[in-house]
C-alpha positions as a Markdown table, in Angstrom:
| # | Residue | x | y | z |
|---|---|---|---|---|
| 1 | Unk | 0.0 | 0.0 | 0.0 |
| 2 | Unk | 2.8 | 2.4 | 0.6 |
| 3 | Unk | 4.4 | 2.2 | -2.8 |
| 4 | Unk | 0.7 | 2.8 | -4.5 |
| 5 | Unk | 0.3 | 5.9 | -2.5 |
| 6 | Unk | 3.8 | 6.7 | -3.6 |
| 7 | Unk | 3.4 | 6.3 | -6.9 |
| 8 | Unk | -0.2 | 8.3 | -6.9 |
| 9 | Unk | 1.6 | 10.9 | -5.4 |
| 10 | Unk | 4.4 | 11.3 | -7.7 |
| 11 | Unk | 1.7 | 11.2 | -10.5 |
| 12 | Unk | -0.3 | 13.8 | -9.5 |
| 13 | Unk | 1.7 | 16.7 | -11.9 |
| 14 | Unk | -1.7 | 17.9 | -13.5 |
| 15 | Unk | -3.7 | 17.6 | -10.0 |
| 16 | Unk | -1.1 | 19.8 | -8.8 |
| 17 | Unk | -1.2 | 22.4 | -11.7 |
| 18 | Unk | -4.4 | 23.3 | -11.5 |
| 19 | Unk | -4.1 | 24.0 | -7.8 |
| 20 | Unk | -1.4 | 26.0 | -8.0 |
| 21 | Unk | -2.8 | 27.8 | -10.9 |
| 22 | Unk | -6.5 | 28.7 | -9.0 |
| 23 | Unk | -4.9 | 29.6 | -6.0 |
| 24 | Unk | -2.6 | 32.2 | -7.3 |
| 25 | Unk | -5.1 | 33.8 | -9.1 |
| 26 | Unk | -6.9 | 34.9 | -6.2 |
| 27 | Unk | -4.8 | 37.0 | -4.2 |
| 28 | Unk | -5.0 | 36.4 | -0.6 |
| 29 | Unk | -3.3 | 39.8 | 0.9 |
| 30 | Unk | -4.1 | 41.0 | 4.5 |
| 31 | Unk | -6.3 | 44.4 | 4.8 |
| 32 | Unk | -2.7 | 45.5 | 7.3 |
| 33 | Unk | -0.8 | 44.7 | 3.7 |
| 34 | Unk | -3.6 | 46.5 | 1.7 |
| 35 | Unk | -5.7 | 43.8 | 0.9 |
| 36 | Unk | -9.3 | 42.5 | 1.7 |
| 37 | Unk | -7.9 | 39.0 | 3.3 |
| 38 | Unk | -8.4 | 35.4 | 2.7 |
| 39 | Unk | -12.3 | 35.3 | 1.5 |
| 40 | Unk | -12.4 | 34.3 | -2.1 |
| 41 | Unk | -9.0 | 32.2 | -1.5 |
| 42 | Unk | -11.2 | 30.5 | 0.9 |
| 43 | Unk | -14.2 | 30.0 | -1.3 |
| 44 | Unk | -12.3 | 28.4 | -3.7 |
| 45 | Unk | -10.4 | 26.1 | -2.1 |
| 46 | Unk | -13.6 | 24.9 | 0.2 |
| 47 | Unk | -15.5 | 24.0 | -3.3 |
| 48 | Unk | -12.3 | 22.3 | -4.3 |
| 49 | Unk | -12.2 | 20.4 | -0.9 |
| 50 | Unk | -15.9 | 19.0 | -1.5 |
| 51 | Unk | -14.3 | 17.3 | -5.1 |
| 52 | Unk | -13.1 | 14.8 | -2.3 |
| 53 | Unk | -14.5 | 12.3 | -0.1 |
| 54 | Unk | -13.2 | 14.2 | 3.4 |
| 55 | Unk | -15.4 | 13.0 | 6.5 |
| 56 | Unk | -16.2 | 16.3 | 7.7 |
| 57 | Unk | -15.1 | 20.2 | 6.2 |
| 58 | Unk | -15.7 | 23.1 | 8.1 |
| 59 | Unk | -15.0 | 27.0 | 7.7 |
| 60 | Unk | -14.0 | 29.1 | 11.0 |
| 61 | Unk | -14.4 | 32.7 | 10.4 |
| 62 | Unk | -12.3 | 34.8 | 12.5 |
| 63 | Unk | -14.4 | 38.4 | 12.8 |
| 64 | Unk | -12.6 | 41.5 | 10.8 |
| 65 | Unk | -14.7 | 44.4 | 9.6 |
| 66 | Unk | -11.6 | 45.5 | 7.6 |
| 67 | Unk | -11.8 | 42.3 | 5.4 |
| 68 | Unk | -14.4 | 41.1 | 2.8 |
| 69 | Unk | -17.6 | 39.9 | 4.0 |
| 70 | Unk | -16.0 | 41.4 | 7.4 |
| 71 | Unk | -14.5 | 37.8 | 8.5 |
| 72 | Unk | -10.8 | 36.1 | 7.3 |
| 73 | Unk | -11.7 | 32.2 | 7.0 |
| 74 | Unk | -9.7 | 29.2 | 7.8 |
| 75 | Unk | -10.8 | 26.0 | 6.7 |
| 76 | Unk | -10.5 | 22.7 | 8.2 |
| 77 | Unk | -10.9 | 19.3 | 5.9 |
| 78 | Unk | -11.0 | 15.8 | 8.1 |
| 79 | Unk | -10.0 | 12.5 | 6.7 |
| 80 | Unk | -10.9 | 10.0 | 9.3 |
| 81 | Unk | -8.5 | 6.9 | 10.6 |
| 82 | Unk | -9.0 | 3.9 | 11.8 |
| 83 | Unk | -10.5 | 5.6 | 15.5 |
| 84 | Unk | -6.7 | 6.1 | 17.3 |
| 85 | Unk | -8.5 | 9.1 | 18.9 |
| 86 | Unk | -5.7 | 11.1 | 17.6 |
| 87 | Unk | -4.8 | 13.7 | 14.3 |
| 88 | Unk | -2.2 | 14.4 | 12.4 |
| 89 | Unk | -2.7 | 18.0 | 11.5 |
| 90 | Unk | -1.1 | 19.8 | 8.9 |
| 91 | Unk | -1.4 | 23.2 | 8.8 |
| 92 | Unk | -0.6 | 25.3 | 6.1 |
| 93 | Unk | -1.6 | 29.2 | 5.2 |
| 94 | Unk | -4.1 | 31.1 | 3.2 |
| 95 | Unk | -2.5 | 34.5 | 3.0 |
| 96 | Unk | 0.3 | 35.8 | 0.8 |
| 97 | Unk | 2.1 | 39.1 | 0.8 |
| 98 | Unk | 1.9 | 42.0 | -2.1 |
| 99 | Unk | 4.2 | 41.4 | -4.7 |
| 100 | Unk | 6.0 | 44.1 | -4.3 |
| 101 | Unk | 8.3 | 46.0 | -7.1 |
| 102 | Unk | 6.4 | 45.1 | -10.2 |
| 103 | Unk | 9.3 | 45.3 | -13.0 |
| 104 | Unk | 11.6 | 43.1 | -11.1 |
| 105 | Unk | 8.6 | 40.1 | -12.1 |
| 106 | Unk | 9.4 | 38.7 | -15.4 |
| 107 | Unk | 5.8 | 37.5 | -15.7 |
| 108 | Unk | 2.2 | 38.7 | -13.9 |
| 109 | Unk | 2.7 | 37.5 | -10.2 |
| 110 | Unk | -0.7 | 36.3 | -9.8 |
| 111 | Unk | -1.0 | 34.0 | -13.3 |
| 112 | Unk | 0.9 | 30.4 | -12.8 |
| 113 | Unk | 4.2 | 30.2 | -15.1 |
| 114 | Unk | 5.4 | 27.1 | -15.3 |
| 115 | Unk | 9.0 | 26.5 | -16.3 |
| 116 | Unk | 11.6 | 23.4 | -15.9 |
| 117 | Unk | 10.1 | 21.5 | -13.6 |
| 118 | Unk | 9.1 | 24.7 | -11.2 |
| 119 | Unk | 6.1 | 26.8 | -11.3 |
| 120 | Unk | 6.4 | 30.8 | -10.6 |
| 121 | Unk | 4.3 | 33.1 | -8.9 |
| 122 | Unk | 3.1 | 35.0 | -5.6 |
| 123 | Unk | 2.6 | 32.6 | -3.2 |
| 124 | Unk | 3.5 | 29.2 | -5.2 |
| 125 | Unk | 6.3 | 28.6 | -2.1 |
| 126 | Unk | 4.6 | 30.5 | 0.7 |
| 127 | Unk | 2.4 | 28.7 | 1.6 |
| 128 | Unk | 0.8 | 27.2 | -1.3 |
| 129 | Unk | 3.1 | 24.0 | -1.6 |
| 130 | Unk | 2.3 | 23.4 | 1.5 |
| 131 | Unk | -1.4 | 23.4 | 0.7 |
| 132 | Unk | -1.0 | 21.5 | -2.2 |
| 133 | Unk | 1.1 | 18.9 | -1.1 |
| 134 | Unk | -0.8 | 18.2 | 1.8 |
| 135 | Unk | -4.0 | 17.5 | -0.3 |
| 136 | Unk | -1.7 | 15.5 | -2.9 |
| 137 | Unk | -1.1 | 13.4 | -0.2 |
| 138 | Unk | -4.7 | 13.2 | 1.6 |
| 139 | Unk | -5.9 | 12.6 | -2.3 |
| 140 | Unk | -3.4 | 9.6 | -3.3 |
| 141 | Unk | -4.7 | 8.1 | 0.3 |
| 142 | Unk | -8.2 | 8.4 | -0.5 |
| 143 | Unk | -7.6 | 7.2 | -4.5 |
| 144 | Unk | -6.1 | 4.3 | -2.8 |
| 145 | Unk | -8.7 | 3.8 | -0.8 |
| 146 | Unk | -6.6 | 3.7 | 2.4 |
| 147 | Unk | -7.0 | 4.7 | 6.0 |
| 148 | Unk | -4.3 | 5.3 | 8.4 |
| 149 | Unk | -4.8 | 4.6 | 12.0 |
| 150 | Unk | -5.0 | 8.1 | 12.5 |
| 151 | Unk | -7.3 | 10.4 | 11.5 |
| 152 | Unk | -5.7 | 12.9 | 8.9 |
| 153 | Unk | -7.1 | 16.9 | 9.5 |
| 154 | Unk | -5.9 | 19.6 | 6.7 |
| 155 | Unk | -5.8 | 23.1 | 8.4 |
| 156 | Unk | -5.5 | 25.8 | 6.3 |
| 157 | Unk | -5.3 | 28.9 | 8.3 |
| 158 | Unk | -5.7 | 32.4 | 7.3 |
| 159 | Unk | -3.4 | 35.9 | 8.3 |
| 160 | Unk | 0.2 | 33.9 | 8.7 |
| 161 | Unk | 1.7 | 36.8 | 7.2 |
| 162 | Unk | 0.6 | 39.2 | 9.9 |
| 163 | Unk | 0.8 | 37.6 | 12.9 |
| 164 | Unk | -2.0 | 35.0 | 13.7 |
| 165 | Unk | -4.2 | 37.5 | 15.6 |
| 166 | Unk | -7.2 | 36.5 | 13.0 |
| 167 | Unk | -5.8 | 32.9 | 12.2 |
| 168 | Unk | -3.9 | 30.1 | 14.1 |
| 169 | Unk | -4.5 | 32.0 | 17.4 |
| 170 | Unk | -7.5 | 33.2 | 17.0 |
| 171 | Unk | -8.4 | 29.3 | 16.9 |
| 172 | Unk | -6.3 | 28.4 | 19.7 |
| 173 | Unk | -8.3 | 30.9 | 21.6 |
| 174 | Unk | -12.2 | 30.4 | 20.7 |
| 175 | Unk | -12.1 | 27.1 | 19.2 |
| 176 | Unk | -9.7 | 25.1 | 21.9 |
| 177 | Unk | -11.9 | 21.4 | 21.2 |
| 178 | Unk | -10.0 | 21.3 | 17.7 |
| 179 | Unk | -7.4 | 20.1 | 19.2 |
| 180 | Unk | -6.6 | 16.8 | 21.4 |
| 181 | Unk | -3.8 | 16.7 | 23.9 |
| 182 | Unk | -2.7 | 13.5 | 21.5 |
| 183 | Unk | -2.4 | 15.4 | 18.4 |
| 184 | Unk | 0.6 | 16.0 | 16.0 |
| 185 | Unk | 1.3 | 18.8 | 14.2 |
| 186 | Unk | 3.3 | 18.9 | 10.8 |
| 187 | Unk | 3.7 | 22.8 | 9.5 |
| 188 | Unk | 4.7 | 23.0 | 6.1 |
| 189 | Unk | 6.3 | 26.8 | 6.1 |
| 190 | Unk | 10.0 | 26.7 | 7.0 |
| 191 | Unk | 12.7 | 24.5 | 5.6 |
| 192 | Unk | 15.8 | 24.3 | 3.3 |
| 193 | Unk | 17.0 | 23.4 | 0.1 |
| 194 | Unk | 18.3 | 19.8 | 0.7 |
| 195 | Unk | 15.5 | 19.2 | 3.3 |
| 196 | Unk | 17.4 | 18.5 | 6.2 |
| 197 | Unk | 15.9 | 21.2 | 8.5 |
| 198 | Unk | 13.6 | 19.7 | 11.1 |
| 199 | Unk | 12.2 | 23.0 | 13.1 |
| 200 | Unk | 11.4 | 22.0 | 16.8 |
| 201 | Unk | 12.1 | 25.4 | 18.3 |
| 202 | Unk | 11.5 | 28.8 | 17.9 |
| 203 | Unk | 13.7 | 31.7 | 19.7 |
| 204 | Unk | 11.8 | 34.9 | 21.6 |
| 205 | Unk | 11.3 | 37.8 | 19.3 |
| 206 | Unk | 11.8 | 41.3 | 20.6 |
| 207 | Unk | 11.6 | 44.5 | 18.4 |
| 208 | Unk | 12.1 | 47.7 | 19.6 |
| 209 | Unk | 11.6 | 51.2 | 18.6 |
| 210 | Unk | 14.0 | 53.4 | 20.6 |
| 211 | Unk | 13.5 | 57.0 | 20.1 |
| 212 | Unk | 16.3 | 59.8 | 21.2 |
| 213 | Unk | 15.2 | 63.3 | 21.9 |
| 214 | Unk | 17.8 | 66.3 | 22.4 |
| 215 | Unk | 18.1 | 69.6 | 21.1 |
| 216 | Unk | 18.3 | 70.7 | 17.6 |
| 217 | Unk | 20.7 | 73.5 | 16.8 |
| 218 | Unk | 22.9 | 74.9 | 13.9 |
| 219 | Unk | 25.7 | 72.7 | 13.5 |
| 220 | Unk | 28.4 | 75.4 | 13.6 |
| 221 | Unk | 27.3 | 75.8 | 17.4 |
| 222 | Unk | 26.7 | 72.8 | 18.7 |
| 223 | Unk | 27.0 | 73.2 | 22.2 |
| 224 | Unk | 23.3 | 75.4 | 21.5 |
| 225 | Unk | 22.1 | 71.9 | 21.3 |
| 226 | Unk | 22.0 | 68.2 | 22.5 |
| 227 | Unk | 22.9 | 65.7 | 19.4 |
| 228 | Unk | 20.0 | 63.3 | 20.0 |
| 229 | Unk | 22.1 | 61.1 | 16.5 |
| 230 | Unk | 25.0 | 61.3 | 18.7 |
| 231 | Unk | 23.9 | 59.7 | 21.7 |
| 232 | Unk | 21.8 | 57.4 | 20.1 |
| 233 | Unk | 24.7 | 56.2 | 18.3 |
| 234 | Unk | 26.4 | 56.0 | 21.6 |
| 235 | Unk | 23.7 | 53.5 | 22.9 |
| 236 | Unk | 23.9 | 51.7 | 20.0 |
| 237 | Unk | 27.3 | 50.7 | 20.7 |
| 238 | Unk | 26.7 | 49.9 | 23.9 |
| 239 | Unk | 24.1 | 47.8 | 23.4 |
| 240 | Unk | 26.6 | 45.1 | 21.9 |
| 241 | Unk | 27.2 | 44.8 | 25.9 |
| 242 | Unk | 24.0 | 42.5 | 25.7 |
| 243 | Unk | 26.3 | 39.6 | 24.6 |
| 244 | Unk | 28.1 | 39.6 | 27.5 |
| 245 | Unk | 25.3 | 39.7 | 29.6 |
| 246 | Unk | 23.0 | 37.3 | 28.0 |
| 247 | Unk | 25.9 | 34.9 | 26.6 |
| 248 | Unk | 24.8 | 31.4 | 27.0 |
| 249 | Unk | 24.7 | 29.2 | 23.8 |
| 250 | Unk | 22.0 | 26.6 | 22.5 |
| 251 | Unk | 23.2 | 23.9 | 19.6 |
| 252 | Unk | 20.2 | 23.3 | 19.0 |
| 253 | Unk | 19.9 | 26.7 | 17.2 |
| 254 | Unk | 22.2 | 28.2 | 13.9 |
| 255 | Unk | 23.5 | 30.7 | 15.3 |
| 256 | Unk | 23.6 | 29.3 | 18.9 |
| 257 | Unk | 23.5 | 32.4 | 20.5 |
| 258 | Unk | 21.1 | 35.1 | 21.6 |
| 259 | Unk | 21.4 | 38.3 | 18.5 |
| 260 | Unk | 20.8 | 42.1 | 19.2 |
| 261 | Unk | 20.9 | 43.6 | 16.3 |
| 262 | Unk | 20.3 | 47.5 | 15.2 |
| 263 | Unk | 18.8 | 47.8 | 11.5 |
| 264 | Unk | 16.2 | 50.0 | 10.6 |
| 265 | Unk | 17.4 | 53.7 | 10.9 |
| 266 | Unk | 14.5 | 56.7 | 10.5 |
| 267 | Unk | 15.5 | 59.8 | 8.7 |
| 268 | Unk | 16.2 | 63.0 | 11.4 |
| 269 | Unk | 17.5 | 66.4 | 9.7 |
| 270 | Unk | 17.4 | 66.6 | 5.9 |
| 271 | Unk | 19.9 | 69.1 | 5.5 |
| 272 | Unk | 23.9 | 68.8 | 6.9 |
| 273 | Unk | 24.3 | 71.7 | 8.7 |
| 274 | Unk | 21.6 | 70.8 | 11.7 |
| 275 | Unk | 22.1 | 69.3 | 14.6 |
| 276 | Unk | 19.1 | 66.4 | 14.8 |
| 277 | Unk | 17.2 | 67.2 | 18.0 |
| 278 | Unk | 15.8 | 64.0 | 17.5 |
| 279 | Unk | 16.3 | 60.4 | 16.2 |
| 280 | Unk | 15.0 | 57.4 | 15.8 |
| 281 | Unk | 16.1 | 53.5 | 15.3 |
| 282 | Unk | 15.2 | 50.0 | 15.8 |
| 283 | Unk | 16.2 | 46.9 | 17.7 |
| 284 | Unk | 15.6 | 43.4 | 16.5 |
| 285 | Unk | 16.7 | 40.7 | 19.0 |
| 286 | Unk | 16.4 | 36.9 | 18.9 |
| 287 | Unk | 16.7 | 35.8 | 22.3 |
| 288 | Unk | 17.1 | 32.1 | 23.6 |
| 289 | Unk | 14.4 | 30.4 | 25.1 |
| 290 | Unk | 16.2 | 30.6 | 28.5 |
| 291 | Unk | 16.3 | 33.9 | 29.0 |
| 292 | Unk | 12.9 | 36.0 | 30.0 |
| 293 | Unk | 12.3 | 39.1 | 27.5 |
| 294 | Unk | 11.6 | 41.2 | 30.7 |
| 295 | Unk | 14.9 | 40.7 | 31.9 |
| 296 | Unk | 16.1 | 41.9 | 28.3 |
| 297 | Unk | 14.5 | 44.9 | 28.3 |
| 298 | Unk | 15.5 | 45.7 | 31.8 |
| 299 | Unk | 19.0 | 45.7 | 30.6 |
| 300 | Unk | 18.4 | 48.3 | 28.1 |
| 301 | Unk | 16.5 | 50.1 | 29.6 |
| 302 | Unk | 18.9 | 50.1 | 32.4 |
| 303 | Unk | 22.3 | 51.0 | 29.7 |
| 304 | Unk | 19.5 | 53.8 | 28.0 |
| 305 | Unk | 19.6 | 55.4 | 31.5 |
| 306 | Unk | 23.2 | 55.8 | 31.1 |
| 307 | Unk | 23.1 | 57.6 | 27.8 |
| 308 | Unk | 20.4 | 59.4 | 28.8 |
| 309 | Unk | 23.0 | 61.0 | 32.1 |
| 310 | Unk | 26.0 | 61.4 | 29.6 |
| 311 | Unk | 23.9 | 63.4 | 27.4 |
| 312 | Unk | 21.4 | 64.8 | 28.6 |
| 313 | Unk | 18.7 | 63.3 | 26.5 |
| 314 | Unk | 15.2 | 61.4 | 27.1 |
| 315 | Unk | 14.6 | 58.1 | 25.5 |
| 316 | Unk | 11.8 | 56.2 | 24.5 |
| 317 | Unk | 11.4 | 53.1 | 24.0 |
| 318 | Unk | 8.0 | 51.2 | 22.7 |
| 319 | Unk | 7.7 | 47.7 | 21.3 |
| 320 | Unk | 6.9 | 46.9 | 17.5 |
| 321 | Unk | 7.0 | 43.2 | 18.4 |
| 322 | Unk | 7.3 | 41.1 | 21.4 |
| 323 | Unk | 6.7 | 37.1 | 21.7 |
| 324 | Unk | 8.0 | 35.4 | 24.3 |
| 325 | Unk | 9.8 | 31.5 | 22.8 |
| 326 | Unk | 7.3 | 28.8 | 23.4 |
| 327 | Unk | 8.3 | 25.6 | 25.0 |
| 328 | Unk | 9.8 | 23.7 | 22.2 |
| 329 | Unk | 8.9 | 20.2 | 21.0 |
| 330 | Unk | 11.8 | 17.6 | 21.9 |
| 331 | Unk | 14.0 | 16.7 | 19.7 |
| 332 | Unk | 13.9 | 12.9 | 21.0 |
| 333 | Unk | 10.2 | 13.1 | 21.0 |
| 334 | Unk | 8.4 | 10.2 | 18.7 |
| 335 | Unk | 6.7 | 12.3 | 16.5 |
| 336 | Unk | 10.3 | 13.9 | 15.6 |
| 337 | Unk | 11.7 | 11.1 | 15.4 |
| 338 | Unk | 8.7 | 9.8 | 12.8 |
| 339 | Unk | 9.2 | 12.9 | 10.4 |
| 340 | Unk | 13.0 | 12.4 | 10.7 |
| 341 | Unk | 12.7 | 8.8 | 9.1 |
| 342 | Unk | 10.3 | 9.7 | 6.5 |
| 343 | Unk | 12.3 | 12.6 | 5.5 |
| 344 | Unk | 15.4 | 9.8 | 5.4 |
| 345 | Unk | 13.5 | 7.4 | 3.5 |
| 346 | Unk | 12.1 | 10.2 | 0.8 |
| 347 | Unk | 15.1 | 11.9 | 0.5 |
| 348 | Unk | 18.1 | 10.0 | 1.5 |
| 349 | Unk | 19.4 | 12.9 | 3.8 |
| 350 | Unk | 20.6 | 13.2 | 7.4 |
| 351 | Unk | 18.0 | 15.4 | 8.7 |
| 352 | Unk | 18.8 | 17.3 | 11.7 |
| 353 | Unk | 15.8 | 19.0 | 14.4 |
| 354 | Unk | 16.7 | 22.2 | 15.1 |
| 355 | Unk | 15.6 | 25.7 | 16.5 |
| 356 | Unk | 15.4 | 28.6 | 14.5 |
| 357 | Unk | 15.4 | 32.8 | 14.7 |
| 358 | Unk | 12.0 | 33.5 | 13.0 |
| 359 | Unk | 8.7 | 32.5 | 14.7 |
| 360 | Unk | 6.0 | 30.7 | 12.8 |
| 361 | Unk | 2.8 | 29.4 | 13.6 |
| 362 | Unk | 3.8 | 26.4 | 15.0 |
| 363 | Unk | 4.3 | 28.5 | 18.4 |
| 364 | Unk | 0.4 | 29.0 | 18.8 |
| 365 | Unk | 0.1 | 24.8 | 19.4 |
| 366 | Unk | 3.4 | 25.0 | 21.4 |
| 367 | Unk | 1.9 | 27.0 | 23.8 |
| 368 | Unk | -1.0 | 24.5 | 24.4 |
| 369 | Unk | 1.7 | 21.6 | 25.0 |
| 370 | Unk | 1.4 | 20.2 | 21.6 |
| 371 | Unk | 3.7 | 18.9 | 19.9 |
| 372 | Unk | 4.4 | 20.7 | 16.3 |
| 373 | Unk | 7.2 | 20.2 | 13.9 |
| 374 | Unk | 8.1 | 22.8 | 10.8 |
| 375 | Unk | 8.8 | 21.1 | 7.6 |
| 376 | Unk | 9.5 | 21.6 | 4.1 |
| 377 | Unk | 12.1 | 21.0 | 1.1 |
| 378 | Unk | 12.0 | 24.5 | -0.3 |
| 379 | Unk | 14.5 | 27.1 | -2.0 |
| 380 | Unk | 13.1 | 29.8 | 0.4 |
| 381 | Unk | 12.2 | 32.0 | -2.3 |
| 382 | Unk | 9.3 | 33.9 | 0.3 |
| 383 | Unk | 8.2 | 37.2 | -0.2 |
| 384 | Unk | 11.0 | 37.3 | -3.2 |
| 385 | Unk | 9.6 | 38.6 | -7.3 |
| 386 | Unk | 9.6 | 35.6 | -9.1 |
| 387 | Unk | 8.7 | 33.3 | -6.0 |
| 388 | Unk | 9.0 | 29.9 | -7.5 |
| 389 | Unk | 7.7 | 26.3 | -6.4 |
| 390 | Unk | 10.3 | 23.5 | -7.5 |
| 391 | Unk | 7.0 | 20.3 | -8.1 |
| 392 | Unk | 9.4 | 17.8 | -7.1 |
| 393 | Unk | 9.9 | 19.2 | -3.5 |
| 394 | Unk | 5.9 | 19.2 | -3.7 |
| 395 | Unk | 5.7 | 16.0 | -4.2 |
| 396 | Unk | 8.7 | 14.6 | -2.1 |
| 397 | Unk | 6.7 | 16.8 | 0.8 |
| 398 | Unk | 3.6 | 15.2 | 0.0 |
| 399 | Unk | 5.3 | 11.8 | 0.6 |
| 400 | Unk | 6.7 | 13.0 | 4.0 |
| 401 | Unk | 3.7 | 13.0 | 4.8 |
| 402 | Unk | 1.9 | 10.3 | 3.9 |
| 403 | Unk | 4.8 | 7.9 | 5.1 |
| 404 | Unk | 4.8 | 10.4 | 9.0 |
| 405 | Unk | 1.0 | 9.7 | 9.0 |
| 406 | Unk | 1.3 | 6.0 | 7.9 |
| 407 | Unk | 3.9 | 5.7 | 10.7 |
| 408 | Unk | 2.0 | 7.1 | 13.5 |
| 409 | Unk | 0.0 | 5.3 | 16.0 |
């Protein structure tokens, strides 16, 4: 039975196209990204759902008078098992982003271009490979008239790209019963091009927008004003201090250690010869699981206060994004280890489970104790003009799947 379901899968090319080709022409963009969210995307995909024999489809809609119809939909589509009394879940993502700078797209972002052996266009990678491979897979099962002993539920979740608030943890939240205490979680948005990256782990995010306010003042008479650029720049170095004072080291995560990194810089003066009275960066920090974000912030807050007695200047500082790590899922657990050997068996690769930077949605179940596992062979070609889907990591995904959920008890 498993080499029938392998072979459906690997001959599911035109099931495949016309998938990807009806979901990328319905854009799926959040109303904070200009759009009117995941509604038609939703529509569509529900009536292609119903083409299969699924036990049980439902649509959640997560209220949002900014969107159409005033809701963003997920979907949920239940294949049943043999009665375990557990679910594989894999969740994948409705939404895309804009496509950004127009003329660097060498075709229309939102019609399917298929080219050797890949197929091009917003959203083909993220998330829509994982949609279609998971349905490959749920589809060569039900062609093959097979069950696994657990039941198989295809989430498809809407406002990834935005943070959640209407999507994965808005479910979480109202609709808790979805989910058993027994269930796995596979979550197809993260992943490498050889396919050896098994996410278990997910580092705290902490952004920060630190404002510096002095004096401004001619700049051939400076000591009129207070150079809010110059301290600011002061605390910038010193932030590099929060090495030292957050300095363990995790293997589990590439890099291992905790990262404080300045990047976005706002515009102050526009001419040379004023002193900016005041100024404006931004923090981005990926912080190990050990440490609290409250003690983080603490710290500089506390080195802030010292640049603010130097110089004589008052600093602000607000939070664009804050998420504390969720507990991760263990390495040595089964269900890791499961996805490890399919991954093996598919691919003939040494996968290795490991934590990453970003955050995904995978932290929403981690929270609730479950255990969830990020997974895909991709290029990482996100949020990139000519986003591309290579249809062999499709299908070697959808085949991870099927040989995880044949595996699991």
């Amino acid at each position: 039975m498993k080499d029938q379901i392998l072979k459906r899968i690997e001959a599911g090319t035109d099931f495949v196209l016309e998938l990807q080709k009806g979901l990328t022409a319905i854009p799926a963009i959040s109303p904070d990204s200009g759009g009117t969210g995941e509604h038609d995307k939703a529509v569509w995909l529900e009536a292609q759902l119903r083409k299969l024999p699924f036990d049980d489809i439902k649509r959640i809609d997560a209220p949002d008078a900014r969107a159409k119809n005033g809701v963003r939909p997920s979907l949920v589509a239940r294949y049943k098992g043999k009665g375990s009394g557990k679910t594989l879940w894999i969740m994948s993502h409705l939404d895309i982003v804009p496509p950004g700078e127009m003329s660097q797209w060498k075709s229309d972002p939102y019609v399917l271009r298929v080219e050797s052996g890949k197929v091009f266009g917003r959203g083909v990678e993220d998330n829509q490979q994982a949609i279609v491979s998971s349905l490959l897979m749920v589809k060569a099962m039900m062609d093959s008239g097979y069950r696994p002993d657990v039941d198989i539920a295809l989430l498809f979740v809407a406002d990834e790209e935005n943070g959640s608030d209407y999507g994965a943890d808005y479910l979480v939240e109202h609709h808790p019963g979805l989910f058993g205490p027994r269930d796995a979680f596979l979550v197809p948005d993260g992943g490498n091009p050889d396919g050896t990256m098994v996410e278990v782990a997910e580092k705290s995010i902490l952004w920060l927008k630190i404002r510096t306010e002095g004096k401004q003042c001619h700049a051939s008479a400076p000591e009129r004003g207070i150079n809010a650029f110059r301290a600011a720049s002061d605390l910038v170095v010193r932030l590099n201090a929060l090495h030292r004072k957050f300095p363990k080291a995790d293997p589990l995560f590439d890099p291992p250690i905790s990262t404080f990194e300045p990047t976005k810089k706002e515009p102050n003066v526009p001419n040379v010869n004023t002193i900016p009275g005041d100024d404006v960066f931004y923090l981005d920090s990926r912080v190990l699981p050990c440490y609290p974000l409250a003690k983080v912030k603490a710290e500089i807050r506390r080195l802030a206060a010292l640049v603010e007695k130097a110089y004589k200047v008052t600093i602000t500082i607000d939070p664009v994004q804050e998420a504390q790590a969720a507990p991760p899922t263990p390495p040595d657990s089964e269900f890791v280890q499961l996805v490890v050997e399919s991954i093996k068996e598919v691919h003939n690769v040494r996968p290795k489970p490991q934590g990453i930077g970003g955050g995904t949605v995978a932290a929403s179940l981690r929270r609730l104790g479950l255990h969830a596992v990020v997974y895909s062979k991709l290029d990482d070609t996100a949020h990139q003009p000519n986003e591309y889907c290579i249809l062999e990591n499709l299908r070697g995904d959808a085949k991870v799947f099927a040989l995880t959920a044949m595996k699991l008890k």
